[in-house]
C-alpha positions in Angstrom: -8.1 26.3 21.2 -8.8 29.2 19.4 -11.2 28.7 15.9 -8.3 29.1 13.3 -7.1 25.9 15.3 -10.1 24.3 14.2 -10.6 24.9 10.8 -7.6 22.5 9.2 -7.6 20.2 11.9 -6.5 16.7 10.0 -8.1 13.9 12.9 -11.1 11.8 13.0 -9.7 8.1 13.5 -10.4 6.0 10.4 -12.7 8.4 8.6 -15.8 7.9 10.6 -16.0 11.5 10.0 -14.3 14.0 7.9 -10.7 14.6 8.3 -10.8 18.5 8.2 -13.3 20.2 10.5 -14.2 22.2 8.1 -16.3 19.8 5.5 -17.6 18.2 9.0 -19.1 21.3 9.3 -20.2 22.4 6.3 -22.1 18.9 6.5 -23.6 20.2 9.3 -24.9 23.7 7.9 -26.5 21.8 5.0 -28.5 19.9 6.9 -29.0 22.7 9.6 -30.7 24.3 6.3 -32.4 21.3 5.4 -34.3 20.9 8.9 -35.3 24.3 8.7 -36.9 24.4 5.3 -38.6 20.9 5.4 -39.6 20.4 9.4 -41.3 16.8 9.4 -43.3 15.5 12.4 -41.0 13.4 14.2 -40.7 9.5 13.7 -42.1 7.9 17.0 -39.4 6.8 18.3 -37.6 10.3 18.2 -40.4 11.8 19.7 -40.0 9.0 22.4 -36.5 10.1 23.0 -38.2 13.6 22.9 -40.6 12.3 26.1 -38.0 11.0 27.9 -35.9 14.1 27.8 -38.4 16.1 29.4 -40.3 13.6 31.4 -37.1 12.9 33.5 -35.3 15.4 35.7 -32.1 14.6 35.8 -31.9 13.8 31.9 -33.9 17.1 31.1 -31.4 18.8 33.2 -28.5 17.1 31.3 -29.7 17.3 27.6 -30.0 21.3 28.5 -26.3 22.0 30.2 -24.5 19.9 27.6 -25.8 22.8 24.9 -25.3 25.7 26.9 -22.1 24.4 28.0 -20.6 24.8 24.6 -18.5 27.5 24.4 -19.8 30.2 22.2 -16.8 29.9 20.1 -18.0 26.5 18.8 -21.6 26.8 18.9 -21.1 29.1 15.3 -19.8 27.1 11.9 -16.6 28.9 10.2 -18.9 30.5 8.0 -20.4 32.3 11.4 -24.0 29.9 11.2 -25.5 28.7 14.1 -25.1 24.9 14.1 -27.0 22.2 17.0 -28.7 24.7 19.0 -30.6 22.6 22.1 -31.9 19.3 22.7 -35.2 20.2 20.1 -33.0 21.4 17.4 -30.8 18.2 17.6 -34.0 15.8 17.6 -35.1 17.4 14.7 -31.8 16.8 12.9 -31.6 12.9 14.0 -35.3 12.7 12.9 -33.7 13.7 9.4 -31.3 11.4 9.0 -33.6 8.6 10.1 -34.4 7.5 6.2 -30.8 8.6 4.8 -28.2 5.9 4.0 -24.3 7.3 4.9 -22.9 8.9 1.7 -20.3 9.2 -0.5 -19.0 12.7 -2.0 -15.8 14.4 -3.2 -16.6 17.0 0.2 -15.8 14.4 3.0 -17.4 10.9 4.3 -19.7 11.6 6.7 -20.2 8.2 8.3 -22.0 8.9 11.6 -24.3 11.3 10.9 -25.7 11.2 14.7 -22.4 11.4 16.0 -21.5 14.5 13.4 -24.5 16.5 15.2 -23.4 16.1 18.3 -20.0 16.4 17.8 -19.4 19.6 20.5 -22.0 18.8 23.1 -20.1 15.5 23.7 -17.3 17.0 25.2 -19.2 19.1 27.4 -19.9 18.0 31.3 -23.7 17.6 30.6 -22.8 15.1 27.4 -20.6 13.2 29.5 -23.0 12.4 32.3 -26.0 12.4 29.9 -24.5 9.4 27.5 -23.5 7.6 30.2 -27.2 7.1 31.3 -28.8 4.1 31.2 -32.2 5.2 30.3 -30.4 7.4 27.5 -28.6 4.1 26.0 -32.0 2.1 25.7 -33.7 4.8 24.0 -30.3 5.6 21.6 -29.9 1.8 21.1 -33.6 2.3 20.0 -33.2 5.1 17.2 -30.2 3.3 15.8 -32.2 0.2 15.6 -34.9 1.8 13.9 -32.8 3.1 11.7 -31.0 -0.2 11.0 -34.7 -1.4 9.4 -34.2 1.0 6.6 -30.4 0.7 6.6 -31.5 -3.4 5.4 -34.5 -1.6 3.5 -33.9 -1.5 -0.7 -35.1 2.2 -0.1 -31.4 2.9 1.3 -29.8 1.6 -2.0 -30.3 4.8 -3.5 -26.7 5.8 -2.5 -25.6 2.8 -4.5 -24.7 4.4 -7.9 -21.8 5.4 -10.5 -22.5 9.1 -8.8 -22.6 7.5 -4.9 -20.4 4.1 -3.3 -19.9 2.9 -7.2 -18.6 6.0 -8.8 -14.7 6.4 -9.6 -13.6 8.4 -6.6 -15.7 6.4 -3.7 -14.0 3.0 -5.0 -10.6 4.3 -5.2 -11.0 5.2 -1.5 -11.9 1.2 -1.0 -8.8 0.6 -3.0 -7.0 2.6 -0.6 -7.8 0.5 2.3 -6.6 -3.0 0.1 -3.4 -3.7 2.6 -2.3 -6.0 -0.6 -2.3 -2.5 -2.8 0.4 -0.5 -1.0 1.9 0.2 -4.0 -0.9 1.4 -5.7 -3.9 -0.1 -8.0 -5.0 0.2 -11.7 -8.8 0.1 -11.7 -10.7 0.3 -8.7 -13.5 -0.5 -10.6 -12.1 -3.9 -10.8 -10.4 -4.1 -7.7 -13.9 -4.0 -6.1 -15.2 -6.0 -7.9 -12.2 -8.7 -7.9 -11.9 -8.0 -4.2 -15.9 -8.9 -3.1 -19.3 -10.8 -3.8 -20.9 -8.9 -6.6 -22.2 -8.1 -10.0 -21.7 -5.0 -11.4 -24.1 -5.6 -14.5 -27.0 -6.3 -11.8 -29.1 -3.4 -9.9 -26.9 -2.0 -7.0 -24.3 -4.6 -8.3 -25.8 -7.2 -6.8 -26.5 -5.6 -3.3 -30.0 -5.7 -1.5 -29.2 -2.8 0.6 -27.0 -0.4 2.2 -26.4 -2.9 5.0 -25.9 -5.8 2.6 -22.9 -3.8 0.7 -21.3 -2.9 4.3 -21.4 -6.0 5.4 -19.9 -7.4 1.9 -17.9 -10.7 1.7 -14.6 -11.0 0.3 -14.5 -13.7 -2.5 -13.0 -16.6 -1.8 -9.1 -16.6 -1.9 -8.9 -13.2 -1.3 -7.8 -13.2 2.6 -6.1 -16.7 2.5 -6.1 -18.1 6.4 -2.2 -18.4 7.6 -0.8 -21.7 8.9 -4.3 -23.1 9.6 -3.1 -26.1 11.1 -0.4 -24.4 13.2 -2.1 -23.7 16.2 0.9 -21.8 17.8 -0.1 -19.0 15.2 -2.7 -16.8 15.8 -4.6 -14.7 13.0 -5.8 -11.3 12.6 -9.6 -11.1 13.7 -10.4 -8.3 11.6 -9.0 -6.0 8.8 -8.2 -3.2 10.9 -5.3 -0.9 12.1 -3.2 -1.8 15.2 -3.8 0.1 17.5 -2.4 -0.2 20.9 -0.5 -3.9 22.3 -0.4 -3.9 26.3 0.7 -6.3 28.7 0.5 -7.3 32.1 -2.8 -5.7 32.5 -4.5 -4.9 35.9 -8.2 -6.1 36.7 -9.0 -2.4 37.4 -7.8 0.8 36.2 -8.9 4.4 36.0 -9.5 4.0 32.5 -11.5 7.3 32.1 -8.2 9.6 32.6 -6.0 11.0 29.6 -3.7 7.8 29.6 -6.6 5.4 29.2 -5.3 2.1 30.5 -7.1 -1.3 30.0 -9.6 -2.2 33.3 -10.2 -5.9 32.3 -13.1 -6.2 34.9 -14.8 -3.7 33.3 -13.8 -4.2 29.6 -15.3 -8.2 30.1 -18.3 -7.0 32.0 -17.2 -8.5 35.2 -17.6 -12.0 33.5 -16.7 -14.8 36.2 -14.0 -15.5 33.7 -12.3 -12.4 33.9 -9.4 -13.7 36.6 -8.2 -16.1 33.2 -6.8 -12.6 31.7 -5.6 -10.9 34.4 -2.2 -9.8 34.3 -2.2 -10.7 30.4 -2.1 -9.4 26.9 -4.7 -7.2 25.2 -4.4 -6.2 21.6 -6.6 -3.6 20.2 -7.0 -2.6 16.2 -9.6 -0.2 14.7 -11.2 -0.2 11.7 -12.0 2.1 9.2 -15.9 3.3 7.8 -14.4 1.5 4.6 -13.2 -1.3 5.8 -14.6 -5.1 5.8 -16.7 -5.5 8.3 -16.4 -9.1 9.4 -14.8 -11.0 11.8 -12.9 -14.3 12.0 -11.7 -16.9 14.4 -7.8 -16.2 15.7 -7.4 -19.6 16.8 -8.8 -23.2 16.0 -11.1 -24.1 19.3 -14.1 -24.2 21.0 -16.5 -21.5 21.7 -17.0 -21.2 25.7 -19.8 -18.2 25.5 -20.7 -15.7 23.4 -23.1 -12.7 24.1 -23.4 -9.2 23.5 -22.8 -6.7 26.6 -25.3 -3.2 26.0 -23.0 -0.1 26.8 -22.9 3.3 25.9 -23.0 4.7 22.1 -22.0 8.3 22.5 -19.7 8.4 25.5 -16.2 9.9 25.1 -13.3 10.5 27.8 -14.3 13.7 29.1 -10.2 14.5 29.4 -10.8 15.3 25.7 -13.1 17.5 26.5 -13.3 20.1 23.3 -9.9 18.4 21.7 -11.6 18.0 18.3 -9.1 14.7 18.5 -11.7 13.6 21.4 -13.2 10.7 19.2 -10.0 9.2 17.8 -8.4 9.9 21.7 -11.6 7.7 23.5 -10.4 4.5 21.2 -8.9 3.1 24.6 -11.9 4.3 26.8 -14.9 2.9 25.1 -13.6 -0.5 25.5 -14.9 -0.5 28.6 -18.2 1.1 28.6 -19.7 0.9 24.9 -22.1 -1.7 23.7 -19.5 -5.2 22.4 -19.3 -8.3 21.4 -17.4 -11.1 24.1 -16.6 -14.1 22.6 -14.7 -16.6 24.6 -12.8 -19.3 23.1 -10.8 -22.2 24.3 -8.1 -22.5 21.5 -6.9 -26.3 21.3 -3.5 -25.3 21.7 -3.0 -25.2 25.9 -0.3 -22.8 25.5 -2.8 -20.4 24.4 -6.0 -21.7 26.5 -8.6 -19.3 27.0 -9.1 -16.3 25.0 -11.2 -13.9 24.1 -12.4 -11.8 20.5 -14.0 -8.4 22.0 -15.7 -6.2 19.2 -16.9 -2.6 20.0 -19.2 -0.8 18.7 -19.2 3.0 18.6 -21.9 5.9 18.0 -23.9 4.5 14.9 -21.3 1.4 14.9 -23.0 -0.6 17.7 -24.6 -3.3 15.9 -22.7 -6.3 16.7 -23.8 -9.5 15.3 -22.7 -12.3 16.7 -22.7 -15.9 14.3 -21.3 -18.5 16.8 -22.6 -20.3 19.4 -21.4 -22.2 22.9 -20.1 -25.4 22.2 -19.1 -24.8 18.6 -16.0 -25.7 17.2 -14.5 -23.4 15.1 -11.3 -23.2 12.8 -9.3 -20.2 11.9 -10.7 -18.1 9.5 -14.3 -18.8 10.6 -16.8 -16.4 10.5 -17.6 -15.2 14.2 -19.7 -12.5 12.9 -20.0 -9.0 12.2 -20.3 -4.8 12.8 -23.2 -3.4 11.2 -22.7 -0.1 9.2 -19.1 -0.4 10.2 -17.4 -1.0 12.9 -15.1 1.5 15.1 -12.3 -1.6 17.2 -11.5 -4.7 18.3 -9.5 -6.3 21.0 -7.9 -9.6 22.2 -7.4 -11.1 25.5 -4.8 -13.6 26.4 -3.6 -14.7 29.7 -0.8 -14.1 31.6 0.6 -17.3 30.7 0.3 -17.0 27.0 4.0 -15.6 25.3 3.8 -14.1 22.1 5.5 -12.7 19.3 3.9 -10.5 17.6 4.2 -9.9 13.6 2.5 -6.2 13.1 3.8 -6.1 9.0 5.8 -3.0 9.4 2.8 -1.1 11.3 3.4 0.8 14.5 0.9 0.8 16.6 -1.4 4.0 17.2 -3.6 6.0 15.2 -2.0 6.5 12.1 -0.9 2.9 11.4 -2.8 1.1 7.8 -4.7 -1.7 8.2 -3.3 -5.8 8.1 -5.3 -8.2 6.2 -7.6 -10.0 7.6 -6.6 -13.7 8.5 -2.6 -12.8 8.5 -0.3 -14.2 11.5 -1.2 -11.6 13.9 1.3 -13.2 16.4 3.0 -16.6 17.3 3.3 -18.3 20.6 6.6 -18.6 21.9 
């Protein structure tokens, strides 16, 4: 791909990052600029990701190839400025980010900062092998938890203003994610505010931090639960985009190559209850950096087990290689090696029986939350619980024996399909 390719690429799967390469990397210079005028002594737990870099072989080796393995023709901005050098350069920039909510501005969301700066050296042979290490998730599920403290920190409300999330522009980009507004909205002012828990007359409307407002509730009435005592119909889990509906799939696949089929062994962590799903149905959605961020119960039941399986946080398919598409391309891959959410559920209806809610984390989107616990009985529209700063997709199980009609609300599935409401039939059993 030559660079003019680059520069006006439209791709980056629900705005996570900037649509047009270009403002990604003019991100990037600015804060290229920023490191190198205001170097600060590294927060201890970057410098521990610093000591395990070089205090390993193998990772030392890796976190050196996947920079040199750029190609030169991507390791310079469009404006010809170096951007992410090596493995120092790139803790230095992470170290900066470290007390910097996600921000709003007319030049392009940037919504995983960490994933923005290493945006090239994913796709390299090094990155691939490097971010599937074990060692390397601890310590990256490490930095991003440190940085969740001051994402729940007042200090990261600063973003929270009529010029940052609350000005005109930044809530008619909410607006545009309303499902209910397809046809367009008069204030998004209000729609925010009639849309979600707040109170625009108090400090940061209400909101106690960054995490507080990305995790915001609807009000009530606003994502009404469909047929709640029909349990033939199943609702949507999350307000998200549908992305992919497969059927009859195998307990293993080579889900790493360019078609990226479903491997449920691997997807449900080689959970003994794996053999309910196999040969079944598995619907996956993704959601948007400006989405809600909750999820619900699809069916009325009984939670059989709930836990959160670690995984990876910057892994990609490697087939993607230096596709800039390489993110928005891994949706089917990371379902079965990032960090997610299982949460099995024996639905009272025994046409259904077992199923299973899988939310997936991604890069800075790995926070899953879980609000249920075995035993529980739940009812449609329940909370489950919840991505935190964001989320990146979601996926249902059912088992072979399970026949459904799904109701996608004029959305074809793939990666440039809107979101459906929340709580909505998703699909009904035949």
């Amino acid at each position: 791909m030559k660079n003019s390719d680059v520069e006006n690429v439209q791709f980056r799967v629900g705005k996570w990052l900037p649509s047009d390469q270009v403002l990604l990397e003019q991100w990037l210079e600015k804060l290229v600029e920023e490191v190198r005028h205001n170097t600060k002594p590294l927060h201890p737990v970057i410098e521990a990701f610093k000591e395990l870099i070089e205090h390993d072989a193998e990772i030392f080796m890796l976190f050196n190839q996947m920079f040199e393995q750029v190609p030169a023709k991507y390791k310079m901005s469009p404006e010809g400025r170096p951007q992410v050098r090596d493995y120092h350069h790139m803790l230095q920039m992470i170290n900066a980010i470290m007390t910097k909510a996600p921000q709003f501005n007319s030049s392009g969301l940037v919504g995983l900062p960490i994933n923005a700066i290493l945006d090239w050296s994913m796709g390299t042979t090094g990155g691939f092998a490097a971010f599937l290490n074990s060692k390397v998730n601890i310590q990256l599920k490490r930095v991003l938890n440190e940085w969740g403290v001051f994402l729940k920190s007042k200090k990261s409300c600063d973003v929270l203003t009529d010029k940052g999330w609350f000005s005109e522009e930044a809530l008619k980009a909410l607006a545009a994610m309303d499902p209910y507004l397809k046809e367009g909205y008069q204030d998004p002012k209000q729609n925010f505010v009639d849309n979600f828990k707040c109170d625009p007359d108090k400090p940061y409307w209400g909101f106690t931090s960054w995490d507080d407002f990305f995790t915001r509730e609807f009000n009530e009435g606003k994502r009404p639960i469909a047929s709640p005592e029909d349990d033939n119909v199943i609702v949507n889990a999350c307000e998200a985009a549908p992305y992919r509906v497969a059927t009859h799939v195998d307990r293993r696949a080579k889900f790493w190559i360019k078609a990226q089929p479903y491997s449920l062994e691997h997807m449900l962590a080689n959970d003994e209850l794996v053999e309910k799903f196999i040969g079944g149905t598995v619907y996956q959605a993704f959601l948007s950096a400006k989405s809600y961020h909750r999820w619900h119960v699809p069916v009325n039941g009984t939670i059989v087990k709930a836990y959160v399986q670690d995984g990876t946080y910057y892994s990609e398919t490697l087939t993607e290689a230096f596709d800039p598409s390489g993110n928005k391309e891994s949706q089917g891959y990371i379902t079965e090696v990032a960090t997610r959410a299982l949460i099995f559920i024996q639905a009272d209806n025994p046409a259904i029986g077992l199923m299973c809610v899988m939310p997936v984390g991604m890069a800075e989107v790995s926070s899953c939350e879980i609000t249920v616990y075995e035993g529980q009985r739940v009812k449609k529209g329940d909370q489950l619980g919840s991505f935190h700063f964001g989320g990146s997709t979601y996926c249902l199980f059912f088992g072979s024996h399970v026949k459904l009609e799904f109701d996608l609300h004029g959305e074809t599935p793939g990666l440039t399909s809107r979101n459906i409401p929340v709580n909505v039939k998703l699909a009904t059993v035949k």
